[in-house]
N, C-alpha and C positions, 0 to 999 in steps of 0.2 A: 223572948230572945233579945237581947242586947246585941246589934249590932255593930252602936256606937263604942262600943270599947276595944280597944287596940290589944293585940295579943302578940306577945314576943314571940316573931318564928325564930328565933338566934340557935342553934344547936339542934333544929329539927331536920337536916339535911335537906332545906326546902331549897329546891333548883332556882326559886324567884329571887332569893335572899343568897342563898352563901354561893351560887355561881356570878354575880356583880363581877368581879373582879375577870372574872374568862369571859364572860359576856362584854362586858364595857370596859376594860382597863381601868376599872377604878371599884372601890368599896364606897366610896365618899358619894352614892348616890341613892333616890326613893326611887325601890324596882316595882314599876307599873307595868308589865310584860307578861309576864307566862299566863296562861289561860287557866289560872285556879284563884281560890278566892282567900285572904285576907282575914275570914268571917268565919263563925264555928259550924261546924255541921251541927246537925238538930240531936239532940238531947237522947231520938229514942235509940238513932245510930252507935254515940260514945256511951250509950248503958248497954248496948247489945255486943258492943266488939270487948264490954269492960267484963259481961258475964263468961264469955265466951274465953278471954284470956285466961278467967280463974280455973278451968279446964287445963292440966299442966300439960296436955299432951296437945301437939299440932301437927299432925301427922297428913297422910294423901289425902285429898279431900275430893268425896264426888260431887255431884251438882243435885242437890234433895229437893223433892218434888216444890217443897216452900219454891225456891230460887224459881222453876219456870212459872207458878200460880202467881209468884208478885210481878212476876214479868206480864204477863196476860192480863192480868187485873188492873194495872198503872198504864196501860197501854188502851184499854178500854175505858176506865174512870178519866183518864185527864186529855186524850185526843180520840176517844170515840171508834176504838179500831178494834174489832174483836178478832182474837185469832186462837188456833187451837196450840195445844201444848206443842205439839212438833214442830212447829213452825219455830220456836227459838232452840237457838245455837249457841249455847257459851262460848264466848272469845277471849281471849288474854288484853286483849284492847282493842280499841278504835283503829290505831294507826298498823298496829300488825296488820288486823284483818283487812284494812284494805290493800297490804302487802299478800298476801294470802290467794284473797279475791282476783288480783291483777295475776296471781300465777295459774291460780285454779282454771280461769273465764276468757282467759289471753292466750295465744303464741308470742313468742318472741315476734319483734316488726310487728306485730295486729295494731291498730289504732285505740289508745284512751284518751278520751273527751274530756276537756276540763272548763274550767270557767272562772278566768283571774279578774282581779285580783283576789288572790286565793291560798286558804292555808298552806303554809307553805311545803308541809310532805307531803301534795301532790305533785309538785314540779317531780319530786324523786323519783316517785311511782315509774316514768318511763326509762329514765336512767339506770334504778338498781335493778331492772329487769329486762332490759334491750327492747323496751318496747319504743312506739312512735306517741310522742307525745302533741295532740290536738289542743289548739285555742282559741274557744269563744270567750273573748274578751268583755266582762260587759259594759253597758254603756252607760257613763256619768254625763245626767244631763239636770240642769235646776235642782240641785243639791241633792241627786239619788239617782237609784243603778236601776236599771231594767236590763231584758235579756235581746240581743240581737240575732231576731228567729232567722231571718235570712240567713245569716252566716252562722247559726246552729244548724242549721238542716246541710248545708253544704258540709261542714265538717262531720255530721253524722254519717252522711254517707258513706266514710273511708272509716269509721271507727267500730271498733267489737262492743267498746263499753264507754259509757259516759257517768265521771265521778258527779254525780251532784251533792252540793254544799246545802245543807236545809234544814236552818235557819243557815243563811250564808256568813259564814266567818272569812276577812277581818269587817263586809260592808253593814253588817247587822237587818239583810233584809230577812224579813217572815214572806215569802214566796207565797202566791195567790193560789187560788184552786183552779183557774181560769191558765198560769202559768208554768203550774206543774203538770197539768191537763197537756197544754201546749205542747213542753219538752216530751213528756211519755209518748203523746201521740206521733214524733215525728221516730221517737226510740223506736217503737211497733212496727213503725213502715220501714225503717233504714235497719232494722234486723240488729240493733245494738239492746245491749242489755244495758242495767241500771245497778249503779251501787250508790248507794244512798246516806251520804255520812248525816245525820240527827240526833248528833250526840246533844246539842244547846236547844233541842226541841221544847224544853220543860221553861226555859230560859225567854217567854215570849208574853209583849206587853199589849194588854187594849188598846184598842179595839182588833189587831193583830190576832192570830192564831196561828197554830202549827197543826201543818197536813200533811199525816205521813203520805207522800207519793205513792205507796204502794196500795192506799186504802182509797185510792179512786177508782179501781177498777179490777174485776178478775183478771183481765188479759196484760192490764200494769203490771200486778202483782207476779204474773207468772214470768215476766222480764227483770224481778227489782230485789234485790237482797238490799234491807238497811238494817243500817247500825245505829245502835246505841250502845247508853250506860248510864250508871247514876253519877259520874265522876263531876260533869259540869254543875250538875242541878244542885247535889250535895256536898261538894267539895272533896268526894275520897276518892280523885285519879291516881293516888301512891299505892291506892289497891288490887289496881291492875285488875278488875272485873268487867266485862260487860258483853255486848250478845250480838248477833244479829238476828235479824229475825227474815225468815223465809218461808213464803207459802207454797211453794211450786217443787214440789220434792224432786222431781233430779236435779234443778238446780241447789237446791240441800246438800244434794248427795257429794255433790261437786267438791261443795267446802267440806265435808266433814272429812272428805278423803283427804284434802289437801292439810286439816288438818293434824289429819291421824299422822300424814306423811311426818310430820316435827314431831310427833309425842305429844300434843299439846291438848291434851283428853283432861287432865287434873284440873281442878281448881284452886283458887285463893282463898282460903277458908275463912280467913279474915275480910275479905273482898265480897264473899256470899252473905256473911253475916250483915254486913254492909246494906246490900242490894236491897236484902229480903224488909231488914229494918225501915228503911228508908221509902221505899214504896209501900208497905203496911202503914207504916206513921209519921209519916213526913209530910202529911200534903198541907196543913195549919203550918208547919216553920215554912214550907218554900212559899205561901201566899204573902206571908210575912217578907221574906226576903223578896218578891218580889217588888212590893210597895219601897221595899228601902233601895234598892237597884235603880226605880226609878226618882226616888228623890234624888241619888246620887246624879245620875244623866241630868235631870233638870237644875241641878247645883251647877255643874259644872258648862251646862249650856247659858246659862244667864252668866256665868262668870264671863265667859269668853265672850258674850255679845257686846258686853258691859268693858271690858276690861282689857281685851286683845282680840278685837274684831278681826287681825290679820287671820285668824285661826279659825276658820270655822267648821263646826263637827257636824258627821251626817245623820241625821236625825237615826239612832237605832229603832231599829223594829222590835228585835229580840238580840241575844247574847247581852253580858254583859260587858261587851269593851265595844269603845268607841273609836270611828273612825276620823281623824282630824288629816282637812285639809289646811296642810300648811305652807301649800303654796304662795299666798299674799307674805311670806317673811321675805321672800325675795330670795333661799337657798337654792344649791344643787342639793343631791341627796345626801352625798359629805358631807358639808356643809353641815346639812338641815341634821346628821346624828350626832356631829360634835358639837353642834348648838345645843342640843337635848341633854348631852353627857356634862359637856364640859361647862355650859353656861347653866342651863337652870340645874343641874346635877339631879336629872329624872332619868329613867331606865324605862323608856319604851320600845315597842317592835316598832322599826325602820318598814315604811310601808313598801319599797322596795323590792324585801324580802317577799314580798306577795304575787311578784310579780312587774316588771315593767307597768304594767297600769297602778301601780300603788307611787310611784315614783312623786313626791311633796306632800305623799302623806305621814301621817304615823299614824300607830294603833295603840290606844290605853285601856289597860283594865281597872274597871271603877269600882270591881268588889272588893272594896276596904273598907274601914268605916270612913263617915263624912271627913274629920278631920283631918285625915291622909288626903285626901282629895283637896282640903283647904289649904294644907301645904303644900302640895302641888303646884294647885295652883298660881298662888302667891308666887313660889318662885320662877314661877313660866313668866309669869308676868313682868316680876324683876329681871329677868334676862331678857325680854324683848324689849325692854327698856335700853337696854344696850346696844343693842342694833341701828 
């Protein structure tokens, strides 16, 4: 697979690309922001959605036994987790389901537990629902985040549910087994359940690994619905597939009603064709892309040491985007997004948006090829030269 060659998204209705201009007031800049990749899906994917089109008819589509056996198979082969077929749940996405989850698992007023700086349609979670929204903040100390248990358990105690981020998006930590052990254990005692967003699970670098939370333990597992999909690992989130997986059936039951309540029983036919391909035959291209994800992080780490020390990035663990501290520019957070836009003409997420604790950061996605990154860079560089 050819990573290094650049692929015209111009005409694909790609959100990173032709929203520039709603996003940042401007077209005149390189979009490093949305959390999809640059890069092609693997080969057995675009020959399975290409056989699948020649088929003229695309009508309701159920969820066929393939769809839960590559779910359970990719779940056991690449993090060691066996589970049986009923435990997955098709979902229309990541971000509904945990829209879903907050209504199913909550009353209005009940407490969700979060942990910023943090993707940011968790903030909404308590807003679009009336719920209360809790914050364990984590703690940035010697260039990396750990979890502040004292003040996790104190906020457990008023909460129903605690969203964990796992791998955590924007700080790119792969969370310990020592860590997630930790958080479940105070979940079980303070009577809070677990939704578990792991969609950048597949997304994780040596000596690093990814633990599903829910596969530490029976009585975890019977507190913890998570989520995935192939959307990050393969690049097809326009396909709107992906699952949670639940071992503790009435809490199953919970969601399935919530989502019978919307009609939301069909599938993406194109989306399952997706799923099934890419967990059958993808695991050779994502090794691959994984070695190239990290040459791009270590490109772009030696740039900035070398070349704009003001800027320094948090070493990732897993996902691919990175998190830059850009507090040595000397900005506020204004400031520090019309510097991005208007001086180096790049399109990153305003770490802000993450939360108050993301506040002189930003977040860049490094799944492009090298040379977008080398332009990037370059003009990051050129614009702090102005300051």
């Amino acid at each position: 697979m050819n990573f290094d060659k650049p692929i015209d998204r111009s005409g694909t209705w790609s959100v990173k690309w032709e929203e520039r201009r709603a996003k940042f007031g401007t077209d005149d800049l390189l979009p490093l922001w949305v959390a999809d990749m640059d890069l092609p899906s693997p080969a057995c994917v675009t020959d399975a959605l290409r056989r699948r089109a020649e088929h003229p008819l695309y009508g309701y589509t159920l969820y066929p036994d393939a769809f839960f056996e590559a779910v359970t198979g990719w779940m056991h082969r690449r993090h060691g987790w066996r589970l049986p077929r009923e435990a997955v749940v098709p979902v229309p996405g990541v971000v509904p389901a945990l829209n879903f989850l907050v209504t199913a698992l909550t009353r209005p007023g009940e407490g969700v537990l979060i942990q910023p700086p943090v993707y940011h349609p968790f903030f909404r979670l308590g807003k679009n629902h009336g719920r209360r929204l809790l914050e364990n903040p984590l703690l940035y100390k010697g260039g990396s985040y750990r979890i502040d248990f004292d003040d996790f358990r104190a906020k457990a105690k008023t909460a129903k549910l605690f969203i964990l981020c796992s791998p955590h998006n924007p700080v790119g930590r792969a969370w310990r087994r020592e860590e997630l052990k930790a958080m479940a254990q105070i979940c079980l005692e303070e009577g809070c359940l677990i939704v578990s967003d792991e969609v950048h699970a597949d997304i994780v670098y040596p000596p690093y690994r990814h633990i599903p939370v829910a596969s530490l333990s029976a009585d975890i597992a019977r507190i913890t619905v998570t989520l995935n999909a192939p959307s990050k690992t393969f690049n097809v989130a326009g396909l709107n597939t992906a699952y949670a997986l639940v071992t503790d059936e009435p809490l199953r039951r919970r969601l399935k009603a919530e989502l019978q309540r919307f009609d939301l029983g069909m599938g993406n036919l194109f989306g399952i064709e997706a799923l099934v391909a890419a967990y059958t035959g993808g695991e050779g291209w994502l090794e691959a892309l994984l070695a190239y994800l990290q040459g791009n992080i270590a490109f772009v780490t030696r740039y900035l040491a070398r070349n704009i020390p003001q800027i320094r990035p948090v070493p990732p663990e897993a996902t691919y985007l990175m998190w830059l501290d850009c507090r040595g520019l000397g900005l506020d957070d204004r400031a520090l997004e019309r510097f991005f836009v208007g001086k180096a003409k790049l399109g990153l997420n305003a770490g802000a948006s993450f939360g108050k604790e993301g506040s002189g950061f930003m977040r860049l996605n490094v799944a492009c090829p090298r040379s977008t990154l080398e332009e990037a860079m370059a003009r990051l560089e050129k614009a702090v030269r102005t300051l």
